[in-house]
C-alpha positions in Angstrom: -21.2 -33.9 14.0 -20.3 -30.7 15.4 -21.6 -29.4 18.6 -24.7 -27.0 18.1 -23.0 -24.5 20.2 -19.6 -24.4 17.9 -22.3 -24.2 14.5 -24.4 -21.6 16.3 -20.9 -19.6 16.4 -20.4 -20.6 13.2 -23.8 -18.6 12.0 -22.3 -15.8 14.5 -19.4 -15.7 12.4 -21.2 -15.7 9.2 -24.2 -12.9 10.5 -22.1 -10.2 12.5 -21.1 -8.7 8.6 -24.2 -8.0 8.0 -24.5 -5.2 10.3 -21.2 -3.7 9.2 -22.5 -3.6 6.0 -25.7 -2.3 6.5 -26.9 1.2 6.8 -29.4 2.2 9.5 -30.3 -1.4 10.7 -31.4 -2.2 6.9 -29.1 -4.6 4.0 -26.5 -3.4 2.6 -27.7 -0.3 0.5 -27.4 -0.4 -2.9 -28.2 2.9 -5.6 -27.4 1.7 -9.0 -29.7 3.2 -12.2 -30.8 0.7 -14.4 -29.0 0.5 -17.4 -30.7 1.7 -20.8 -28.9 0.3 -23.5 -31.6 -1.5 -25.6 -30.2 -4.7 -24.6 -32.7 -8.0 -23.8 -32.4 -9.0 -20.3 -34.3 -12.7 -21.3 -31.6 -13.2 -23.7 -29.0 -14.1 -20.5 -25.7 -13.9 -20.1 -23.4 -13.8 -23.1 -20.3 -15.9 -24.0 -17.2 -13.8 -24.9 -15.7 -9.9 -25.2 -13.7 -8.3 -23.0 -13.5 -5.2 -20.9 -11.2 -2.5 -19.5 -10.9 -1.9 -15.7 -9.1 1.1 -14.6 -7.4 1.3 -11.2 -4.7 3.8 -9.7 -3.0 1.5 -7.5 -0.2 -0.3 -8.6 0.0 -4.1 -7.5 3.0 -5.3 -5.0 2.3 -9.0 -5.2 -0.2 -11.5 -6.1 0.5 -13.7 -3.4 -2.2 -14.0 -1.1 -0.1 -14.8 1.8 2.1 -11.2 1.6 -0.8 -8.9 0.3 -2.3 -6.1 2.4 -3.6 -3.4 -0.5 -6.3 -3.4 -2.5 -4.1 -2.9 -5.5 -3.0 -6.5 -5.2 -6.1 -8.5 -3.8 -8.2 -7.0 -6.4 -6.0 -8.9 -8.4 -5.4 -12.2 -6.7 -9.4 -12.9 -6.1 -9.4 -12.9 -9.8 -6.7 -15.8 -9.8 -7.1 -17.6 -6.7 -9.2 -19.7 -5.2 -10.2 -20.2 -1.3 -11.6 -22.4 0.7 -14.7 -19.8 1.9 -15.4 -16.5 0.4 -18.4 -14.1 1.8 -20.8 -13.4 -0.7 -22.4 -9.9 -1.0 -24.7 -10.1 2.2 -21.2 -10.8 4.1 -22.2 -14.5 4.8 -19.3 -17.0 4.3 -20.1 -19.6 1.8 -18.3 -22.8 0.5 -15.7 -22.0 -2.5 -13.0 -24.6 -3.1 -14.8 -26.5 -0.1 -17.9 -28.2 -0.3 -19.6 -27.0 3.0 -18.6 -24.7 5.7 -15.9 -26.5 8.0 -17.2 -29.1 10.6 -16.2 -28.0 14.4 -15.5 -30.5 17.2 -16.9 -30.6 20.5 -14.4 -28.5 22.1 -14.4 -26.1 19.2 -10.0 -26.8 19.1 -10.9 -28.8 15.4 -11.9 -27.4 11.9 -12.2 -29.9 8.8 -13.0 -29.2 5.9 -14.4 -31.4 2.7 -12.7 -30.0 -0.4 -14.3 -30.0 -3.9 -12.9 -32.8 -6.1 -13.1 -31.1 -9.4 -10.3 -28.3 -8.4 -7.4 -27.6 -10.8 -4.6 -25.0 -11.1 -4.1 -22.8 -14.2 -1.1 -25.5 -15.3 -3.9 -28.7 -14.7 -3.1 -30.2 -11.2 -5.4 -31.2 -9.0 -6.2 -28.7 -5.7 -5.9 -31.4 -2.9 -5.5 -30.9 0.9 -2.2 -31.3 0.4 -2.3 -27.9 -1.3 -4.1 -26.8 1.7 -1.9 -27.4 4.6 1.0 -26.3 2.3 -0.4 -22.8 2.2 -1.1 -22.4 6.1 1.9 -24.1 6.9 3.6 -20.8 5.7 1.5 -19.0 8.3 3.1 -21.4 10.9 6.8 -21.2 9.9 9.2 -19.2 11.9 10.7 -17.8 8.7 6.9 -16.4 7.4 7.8 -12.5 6.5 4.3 -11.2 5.7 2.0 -9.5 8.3 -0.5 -11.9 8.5 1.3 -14.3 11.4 -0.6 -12.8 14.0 -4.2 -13.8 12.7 -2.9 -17.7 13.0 -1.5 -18.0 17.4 -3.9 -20.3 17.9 -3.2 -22.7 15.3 -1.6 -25.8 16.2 -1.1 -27.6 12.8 -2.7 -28.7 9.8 -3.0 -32.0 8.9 -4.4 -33.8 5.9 -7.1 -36.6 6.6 -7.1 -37.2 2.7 -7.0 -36.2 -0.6 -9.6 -33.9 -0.3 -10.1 -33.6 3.5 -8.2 -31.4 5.7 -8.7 -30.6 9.4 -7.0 -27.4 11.3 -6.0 -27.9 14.9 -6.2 -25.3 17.0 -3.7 -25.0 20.5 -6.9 -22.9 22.0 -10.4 -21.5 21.3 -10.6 -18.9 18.3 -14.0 -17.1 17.7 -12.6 -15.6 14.9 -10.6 -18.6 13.4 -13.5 -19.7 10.8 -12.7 -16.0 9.2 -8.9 -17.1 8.6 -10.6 -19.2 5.5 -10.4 -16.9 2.8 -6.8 -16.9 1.9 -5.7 -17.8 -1.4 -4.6 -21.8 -2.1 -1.2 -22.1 -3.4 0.2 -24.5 -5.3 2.8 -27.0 -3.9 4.1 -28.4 -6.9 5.3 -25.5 -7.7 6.2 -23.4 -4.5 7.5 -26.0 -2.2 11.1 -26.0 -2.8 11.4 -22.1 -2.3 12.6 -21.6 1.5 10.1 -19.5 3.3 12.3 -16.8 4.3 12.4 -16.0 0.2 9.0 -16.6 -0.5 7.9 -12.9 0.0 10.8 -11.7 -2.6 10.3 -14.6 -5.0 8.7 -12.6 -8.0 9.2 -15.3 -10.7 5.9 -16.4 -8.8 4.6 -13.4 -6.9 4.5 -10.7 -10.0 5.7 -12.7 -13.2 4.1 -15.8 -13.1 1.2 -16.6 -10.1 -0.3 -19.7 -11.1 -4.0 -20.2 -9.0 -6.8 -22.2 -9.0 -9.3 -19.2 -9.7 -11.7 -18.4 -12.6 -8.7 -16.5 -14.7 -5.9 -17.0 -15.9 -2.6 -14.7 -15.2 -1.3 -13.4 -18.8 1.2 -10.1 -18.4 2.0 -7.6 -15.9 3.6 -4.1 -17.3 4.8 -2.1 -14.8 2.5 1.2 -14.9 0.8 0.2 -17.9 -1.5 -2.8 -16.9 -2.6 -6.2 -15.9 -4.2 -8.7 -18.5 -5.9 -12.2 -17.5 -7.7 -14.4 -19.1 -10.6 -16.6 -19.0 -10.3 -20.0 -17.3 -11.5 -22.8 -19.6 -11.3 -25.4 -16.3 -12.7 -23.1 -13.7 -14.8 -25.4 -11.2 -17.7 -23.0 -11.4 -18.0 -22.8 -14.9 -16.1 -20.7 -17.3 -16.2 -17.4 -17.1 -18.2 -14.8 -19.9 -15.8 -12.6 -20.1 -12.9 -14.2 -22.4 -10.5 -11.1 -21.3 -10.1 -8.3 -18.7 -7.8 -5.9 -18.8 -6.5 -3.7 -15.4 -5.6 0.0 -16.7 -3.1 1.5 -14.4 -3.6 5.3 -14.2 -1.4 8.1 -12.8 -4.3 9.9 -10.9 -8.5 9.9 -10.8 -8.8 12.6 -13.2 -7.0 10.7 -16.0 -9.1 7.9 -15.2 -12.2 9.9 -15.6 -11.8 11.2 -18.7 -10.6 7.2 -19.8 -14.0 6.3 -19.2 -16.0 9.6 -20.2 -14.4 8.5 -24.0 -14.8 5.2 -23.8 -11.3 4.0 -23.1 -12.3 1.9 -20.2 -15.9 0.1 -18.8 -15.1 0.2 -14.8 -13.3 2.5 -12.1 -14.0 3.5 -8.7 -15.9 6.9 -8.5 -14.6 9.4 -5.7 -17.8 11.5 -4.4 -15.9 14.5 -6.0 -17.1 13.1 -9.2 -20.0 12.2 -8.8 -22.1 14.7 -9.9 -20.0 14.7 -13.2 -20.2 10.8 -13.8 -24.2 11.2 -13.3 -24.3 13.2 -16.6 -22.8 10.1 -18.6 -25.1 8.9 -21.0 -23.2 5.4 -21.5 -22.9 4.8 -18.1 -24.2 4.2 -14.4 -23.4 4.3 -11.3 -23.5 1.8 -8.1 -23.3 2.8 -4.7 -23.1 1.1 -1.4 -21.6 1.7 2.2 -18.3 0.4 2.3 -17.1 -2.2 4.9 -13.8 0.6 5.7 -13.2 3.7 7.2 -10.8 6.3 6.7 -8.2 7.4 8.8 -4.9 10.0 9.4 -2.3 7.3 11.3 0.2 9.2 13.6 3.3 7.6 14.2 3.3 7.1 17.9 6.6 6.2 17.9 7.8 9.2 16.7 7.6 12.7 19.0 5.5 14.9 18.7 2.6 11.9 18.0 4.1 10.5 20.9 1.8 12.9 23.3 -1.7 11.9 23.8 -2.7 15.0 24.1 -1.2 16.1 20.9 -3.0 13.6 18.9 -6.3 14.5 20.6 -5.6 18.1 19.5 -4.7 17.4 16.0 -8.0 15.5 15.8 -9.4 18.5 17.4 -8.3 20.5 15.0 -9.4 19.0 11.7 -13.4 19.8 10.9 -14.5 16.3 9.7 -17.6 17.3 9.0 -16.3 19.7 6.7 -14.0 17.1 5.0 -17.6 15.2 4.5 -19.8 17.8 2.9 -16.6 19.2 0.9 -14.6 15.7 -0.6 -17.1 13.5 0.1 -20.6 15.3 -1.7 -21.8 14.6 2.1 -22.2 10.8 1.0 -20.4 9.6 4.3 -20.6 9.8 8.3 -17.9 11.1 10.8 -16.5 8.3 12.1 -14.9 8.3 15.7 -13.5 4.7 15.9 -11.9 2.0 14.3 -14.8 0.1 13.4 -18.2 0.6 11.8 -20.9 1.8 14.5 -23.0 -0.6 13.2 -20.9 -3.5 13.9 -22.3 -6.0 17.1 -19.0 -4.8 18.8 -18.9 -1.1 18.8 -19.5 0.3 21.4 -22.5 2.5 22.8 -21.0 6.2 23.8 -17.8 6.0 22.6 -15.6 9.0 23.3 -15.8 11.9 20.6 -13.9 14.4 20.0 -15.4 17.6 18.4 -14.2 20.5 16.3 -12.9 22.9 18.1 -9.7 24.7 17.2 -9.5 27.0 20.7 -9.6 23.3 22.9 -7.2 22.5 20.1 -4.6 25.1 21.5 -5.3 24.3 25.0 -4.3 20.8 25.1 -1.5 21.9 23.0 0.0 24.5 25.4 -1.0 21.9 28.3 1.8 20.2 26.2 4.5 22.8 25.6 3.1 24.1 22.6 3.5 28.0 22.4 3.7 30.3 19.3 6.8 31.4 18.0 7.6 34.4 16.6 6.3 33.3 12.8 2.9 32.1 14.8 4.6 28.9 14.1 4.2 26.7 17.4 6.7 25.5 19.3 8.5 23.5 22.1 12.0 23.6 23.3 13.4 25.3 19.9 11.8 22.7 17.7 8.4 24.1 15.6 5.7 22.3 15.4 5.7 20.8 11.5 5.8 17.4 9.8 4.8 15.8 6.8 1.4 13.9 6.0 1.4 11.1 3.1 -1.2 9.7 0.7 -0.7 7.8 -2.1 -0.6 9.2 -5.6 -3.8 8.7 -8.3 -6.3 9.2 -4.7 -7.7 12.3 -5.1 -9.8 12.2 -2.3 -6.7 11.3 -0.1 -4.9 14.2 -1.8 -7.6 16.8 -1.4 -7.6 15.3 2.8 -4.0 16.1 3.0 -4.5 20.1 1.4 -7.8 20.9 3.5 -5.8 19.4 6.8 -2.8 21.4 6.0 -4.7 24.2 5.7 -7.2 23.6 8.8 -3.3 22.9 11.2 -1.6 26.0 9.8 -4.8 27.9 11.0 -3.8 26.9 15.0 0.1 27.6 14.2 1.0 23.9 12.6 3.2 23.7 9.6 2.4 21.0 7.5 3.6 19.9 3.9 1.4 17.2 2.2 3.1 15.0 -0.1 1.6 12.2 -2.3 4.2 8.8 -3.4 3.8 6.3 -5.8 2.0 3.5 -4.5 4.8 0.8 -3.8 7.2 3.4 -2.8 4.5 4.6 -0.4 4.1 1.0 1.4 7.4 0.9 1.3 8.2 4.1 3.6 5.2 3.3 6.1 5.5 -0.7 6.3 7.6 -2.4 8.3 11.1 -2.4 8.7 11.3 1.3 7.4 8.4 3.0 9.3 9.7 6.6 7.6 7.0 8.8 8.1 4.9 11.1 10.6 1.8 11.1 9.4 -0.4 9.0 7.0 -4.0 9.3 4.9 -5.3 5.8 4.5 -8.8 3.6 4.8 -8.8 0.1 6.4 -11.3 -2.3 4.2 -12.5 -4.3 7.4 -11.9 -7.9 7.7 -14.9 -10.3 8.6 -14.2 -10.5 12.3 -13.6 -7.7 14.7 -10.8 -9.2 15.8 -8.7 -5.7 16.4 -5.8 -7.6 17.1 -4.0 -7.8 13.6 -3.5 -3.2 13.7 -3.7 -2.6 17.7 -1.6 -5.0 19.6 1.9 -4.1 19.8 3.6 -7.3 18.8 2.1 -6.6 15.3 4.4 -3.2 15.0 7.8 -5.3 14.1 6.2 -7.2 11.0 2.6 -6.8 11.2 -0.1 -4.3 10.4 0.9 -1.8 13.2 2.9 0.3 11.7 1.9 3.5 13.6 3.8 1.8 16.6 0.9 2.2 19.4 1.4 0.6 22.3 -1.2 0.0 25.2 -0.5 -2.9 27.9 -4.3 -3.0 28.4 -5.2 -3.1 24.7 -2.8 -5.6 24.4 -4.1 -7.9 27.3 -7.9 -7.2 25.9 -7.2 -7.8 22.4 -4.8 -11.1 23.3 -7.6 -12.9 24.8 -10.9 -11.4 22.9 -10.9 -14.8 20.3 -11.1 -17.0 22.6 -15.0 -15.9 24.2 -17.4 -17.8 22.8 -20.1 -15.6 24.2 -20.8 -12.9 21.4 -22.1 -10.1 24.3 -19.2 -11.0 26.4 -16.7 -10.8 23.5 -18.9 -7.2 22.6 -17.9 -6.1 25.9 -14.3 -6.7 25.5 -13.7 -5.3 22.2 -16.1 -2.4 22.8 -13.5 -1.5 25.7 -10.4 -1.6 23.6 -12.5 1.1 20.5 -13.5 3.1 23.6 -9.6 3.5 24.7 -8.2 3.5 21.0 -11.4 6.4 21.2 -9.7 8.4 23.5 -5.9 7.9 23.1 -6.3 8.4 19.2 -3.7 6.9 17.7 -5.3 8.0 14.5 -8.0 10.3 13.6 -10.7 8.5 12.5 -12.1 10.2 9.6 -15.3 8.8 7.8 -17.0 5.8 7.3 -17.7 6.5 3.1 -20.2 5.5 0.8 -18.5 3.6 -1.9 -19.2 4.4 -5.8 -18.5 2.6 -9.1 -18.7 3.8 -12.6 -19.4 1.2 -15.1 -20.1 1.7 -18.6 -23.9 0.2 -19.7 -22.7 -3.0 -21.5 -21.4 -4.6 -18.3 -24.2 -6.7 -17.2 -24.3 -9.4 -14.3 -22.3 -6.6 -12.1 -23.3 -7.3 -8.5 -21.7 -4.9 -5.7 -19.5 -5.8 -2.9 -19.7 -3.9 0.4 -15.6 -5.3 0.8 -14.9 -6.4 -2.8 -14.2 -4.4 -6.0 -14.8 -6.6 -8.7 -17.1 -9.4 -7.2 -17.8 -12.5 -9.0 -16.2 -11.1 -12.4 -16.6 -14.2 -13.5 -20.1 -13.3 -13.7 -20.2 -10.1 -15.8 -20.9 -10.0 -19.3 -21.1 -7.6 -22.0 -24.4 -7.1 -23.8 -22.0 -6.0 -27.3 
C-alpha cells in the first residue's frame, strides 16, 4: 500500500485545480440559461444525430505526444484515451486505468492497474505494453516534441503485466502524477517508425490517428473540416452522438453568422459578442473562468526586448484595464503573472506594474530611448518599431494587437500588427525558427504549477520557451521545485520565481478571461470545462 504521506500528495495533486478554477474562493463559476426548447428532460439521453462544431484554429497533429495548441488537443481528447483525465472540478480521476496510481514508500514508484476492456479503433487490446511504448518516446534521446522537459525525473517504465504498469522515477516529482494525461498510442502500429520521424510521420499524425478514445478518426480537409465518428467499442459506453463534425472558419465573425443561421450547434464566444449571441433565440450560452491567461511574449533574445527596462515600459504603456472593459465586455481581471491568483502558489504582493505612459518614457530614456525627428523613438540610429503577431480567425487577439499599436505609437513606438494562419504562425514562433518580436497568445494552464515546462531556459532549444528568457535563479528555483513534497514549502518556491518573472516581464501578462460558449438549444448533456472545450462529448446528445 502506498505511504499516507505520498496519497495525501496524491489528494494535493488532485485539489490544488480547484482553486485555479474557482472564482473568489467559490467552484468553478458556471452562467449557462436553461435551454427552452420544449424538449422532456425525463425522457434521457438520446441515441443518434450529429452536430456541427465550429473552430478557427487549424489542427497541426493529432499526436498527443507533439501537440501544444488547442487546435489539435481539442481533437485528440476526442480520439484518445489516457490513463487519468481531470474531470470538471479539476480532480484527476481513473480513465483507461482503474484507480489512481499506487505510490511507494519513497514516493520514486507509480503503478498503475489498467482497465481490461480497452481497445483501439482497429480492435487491439490497450495493454501496458501500449503504455510504456508511449512514455518511452518521452525518454528517447531522439524525442522532438516539447514535452521532454516534463519527464527528468523519470527513470523507466516497465511492465509488471498485461494490464499493470509501474513508472520509476530517478528522484522525487510532486508534480509527476500530473504527467498522466497524455494520449495512449498504439504499438502495433507505431513501433517500427524511428523516433526522430515520429513528429513528421503524418500517415499517423493527420491522415490516419488510430486511438483508443470514444470516436473514431474519419477525414481531415485542410481548411474545410474534421469528421469523427462514433465508437461502437468505446469502454465507457458508446457515444450519443453518432457524428461530429469540426467546421474550420477563416475568422470569428464568419463563425458567428454560421451559427446565428443554423449552420453549426457549438463555437467559442469572444466577450465582443456577447451581447449579440444573448439575443439568439435558438441558443445559450455557458460561461466559466478559464484555467489560462493571456499574454504579449517578447522575444528576449532579440534587442530591444532584450532590456528589462524596455519590457517593463511596454507593459507600462499598454492600459489593460482598458483592453478589459473594451475586448473583453469587462468579463475578465488584469492579470500580473503567469499563473492564476487563485492558485495555492501565487504569490501574496506580487510586483505590478500600472498604467502609466509618462513612467513609460522614463524607463525608456533611462534606456537610450529619445524621440527622433518623426516623434518616432530612438537609439543609436535604429527607431524604435517591430512587429506584434496573433493568429488569424482570433478576434480578440486581433482587436489586442490594433488597440496596443495604437496605445505604443502614442509614447513614439511604431508598431505593425499582423495576423498568420494558424500553422504558419506556430511555425514562425516555435522552435527552431523563433522569427518574431512580439506575440499575442493565452497559456491554458496545466494541472500542476510546475513553471518549469515555459521559464527554464533549457526549454528555449525544443521546448515551450520560445521567448528565449533566461534567469540563472529561475532556473535553479524552478529545477528543483518538483521535488518538495511540502505544498507551503513548494508555495514558497514557486511564488519566488512569479514574483521575479513579475518584475523582469518577459511578457505582459494580460487577463485572466472568463470563457464563453455558444451552443445551439438541442445539445443536451453539455457540461463545461474550466481547461477543456468539448468535455465528455461523448456525453452530449441532441434533443431532435
Amino acid at each position: 500500500m502506498a505511504n499516507k504521506k505520498w496519497l495525501s500528495l496524491l489528494g494535493l495533486a488532485l485539489a490544488f485545480m480547484l482553486v485555479l478554477a474557482a472564482c473568489g474562493g467559490n467552484g468553478a463559476s458556471t452562467d449557462e440559461e436553461p435551454a427552452d426548447d420544449g424538449t422532456d428532460e425525463a425522457a434521457g439521453p438520446q441515441q443518434g444525430g450529429s452536430v456541427v462544431l465550429g473552430t478557427s484554429g487549424e489542427p497541426v497533429t493529432f499526436n498527443d505526444l507533439y501537440s501544444q495548441d488547442t487546435a489539435s488537443s481539442d481533437i485528440i481528447k476526442l480520439i484518445h484515451a489516457s490513463l487519468l483525465e481531470s474531470n470538471e472540478e479539476l480532480e484527476l480521476v481513473p480513465m483507461i486505468a482503474v484507480d489512481l496510481p499506487e505510490v511507494s514508500e519513497d514516493g520514486l514508484e507509480y503503478t498503475y492497474t489498467l482497465r481490461e476492456d480497452v481497445v483501439f479503433h482497429d480492435g487491439e487490446p490497450l495493454t501496458a505494453e501500449d503504455v510504456k511504448f508511449t512514455y518511452d518516446i518521452f525518454l528517447h534521446e531522439d524525442y522532438t516534441g516539447p514535452r521532454a522537459g516534463d519527464f527528468t525525473e523519470l527513470e523507466s517504465v516497465e511492465v509488471i503485466d498485461p494490464y499493470t504498469v509501474t513508472f520509476i522515477l530517478n528522484e522525487v516529482d510532486a508534480s509527476f502524477v500530473t504527467r498522466s494525461g497524455y494520449g495512449i498510442l498504439p504499438k502495433h502500429i507505431l513501433e517500427d517508425v524511428p523516433v526522430a520521424d515520429l513528429e513528421e510521420h503524418m500517415e499517423y499524425n493527420l491522415d490516419n490517428p488510430i486511438g483508443a478514445g470514444p470516436f473514431v478518426f474519419e477525414t481531415y480537409e485542410n481548411g474545410q473540416y474534421i469528421e469523427v465518428s462514433a465508437f461502437d467499442d468505446y469502454f465507457d459506453g458508446r457515444p450519443y452522438l453518432d457524428k461530429v463534425t469540426f467546421r474550420i472558419f477563416a475568422d470569428t465573425n464568419a463563425e458567428l453568422l454560421a451559427f446565428e443561421t443554423g449552420e453549426i450547434d457549438w463555437m467559442i464566444l469572444p466577450a465582443t459578442e456577447y451581447k449579440t449571441a444573448e439575443t439568439y433565440d435558438h441558443a445559450r450560452i455557458s460561461s466559466v473562468l478559464a484555467l489560462r491567461y493571456d499574454y504579449i511574449g517578447w522575444n528576449n533574445n532579440r534587442a530591444p526586448f532584450d532590456d528589462v527596462r524596455v519590457r517593463q515600459a511596454l507593459t507600462m504603456a499598454i492600459d489593460r484595464e482598458l483592453l478589459v472593459e473594451t475586448i473583453m465586455d469587462g468579463r475578465a481581471e488584469v492579470a500580473h503573472a503567469p499563473a492564476s491568483p487563485l492558485s495555492w502558489a501565487y504569490p501574496d504582493g506580487v510586483t505590478e506594474f500600472a498604467y502609466d505612459p509618462e513612467g513609460a518614457l522614463e524607463l525608456l530614456a533611462e534606456a537610450g530611448w529619445e524621440p527622433g525627428a518623426d516623434g518616432i523613438l530612438e537609439k543609436d540610429g535604429e527607431k524604435f518599431s517591430f512587429e506584434i503577431l496573433s493568429n488569424d480567425g482570433n478576434v480578440v487577439r486581433r482587436d489586442i494587437g490594433v488597440i496596443v499599436q495604437q496605445m505604443l505609437g502614442e509614447i513614439g513606438i511604431e508598431v505593425e500588427a499582423r495576423q498568420m494562419e494558424w500553422g504558419a504562425f506556430l511555425d514562425r514562433i516555435n522552435p527552431p525558427n523563433y522569427d518574431f518580436d512580439a506575440v499575442v497568445l493565452a497559456w491554458a494552464l496545466a494541472l500542476d504549477p510546475d513553471p518549469t515546462a515555459i521559464w527554464h531556459s533549457r526549454e528555449i532549444e525544443n521546448g515551450l520557451n520560445n521567448i528565449s528568457y533566461v534567469n540563472d535563479r529561475v532556473d535553479e528555483l524552478a529545477g528543483g521545485n518538483k521535488q518538495i513534497i511540502d505544498q507551503d514549502e513548494r508555495a514558497a518556491v514557486i511564488g519566488e520565481i512569479y514574483e521575479i518573472l513579475a518584475e523582469e516581464q518577459p511578457y505582459t501578462y494580460l487577463f485572466y478571461p472568463e470563457q464563453h460558449m455558444l451552443l445551439a438549444n438541442r445539445i443536451e448533456g453539455f457540461t463545461h470545462h474550466p481547461r477543456e472545450n468539448m468535455y465528455r462529448l461523448n456525453e452530449w446528445y441532441v434533443t431532435e
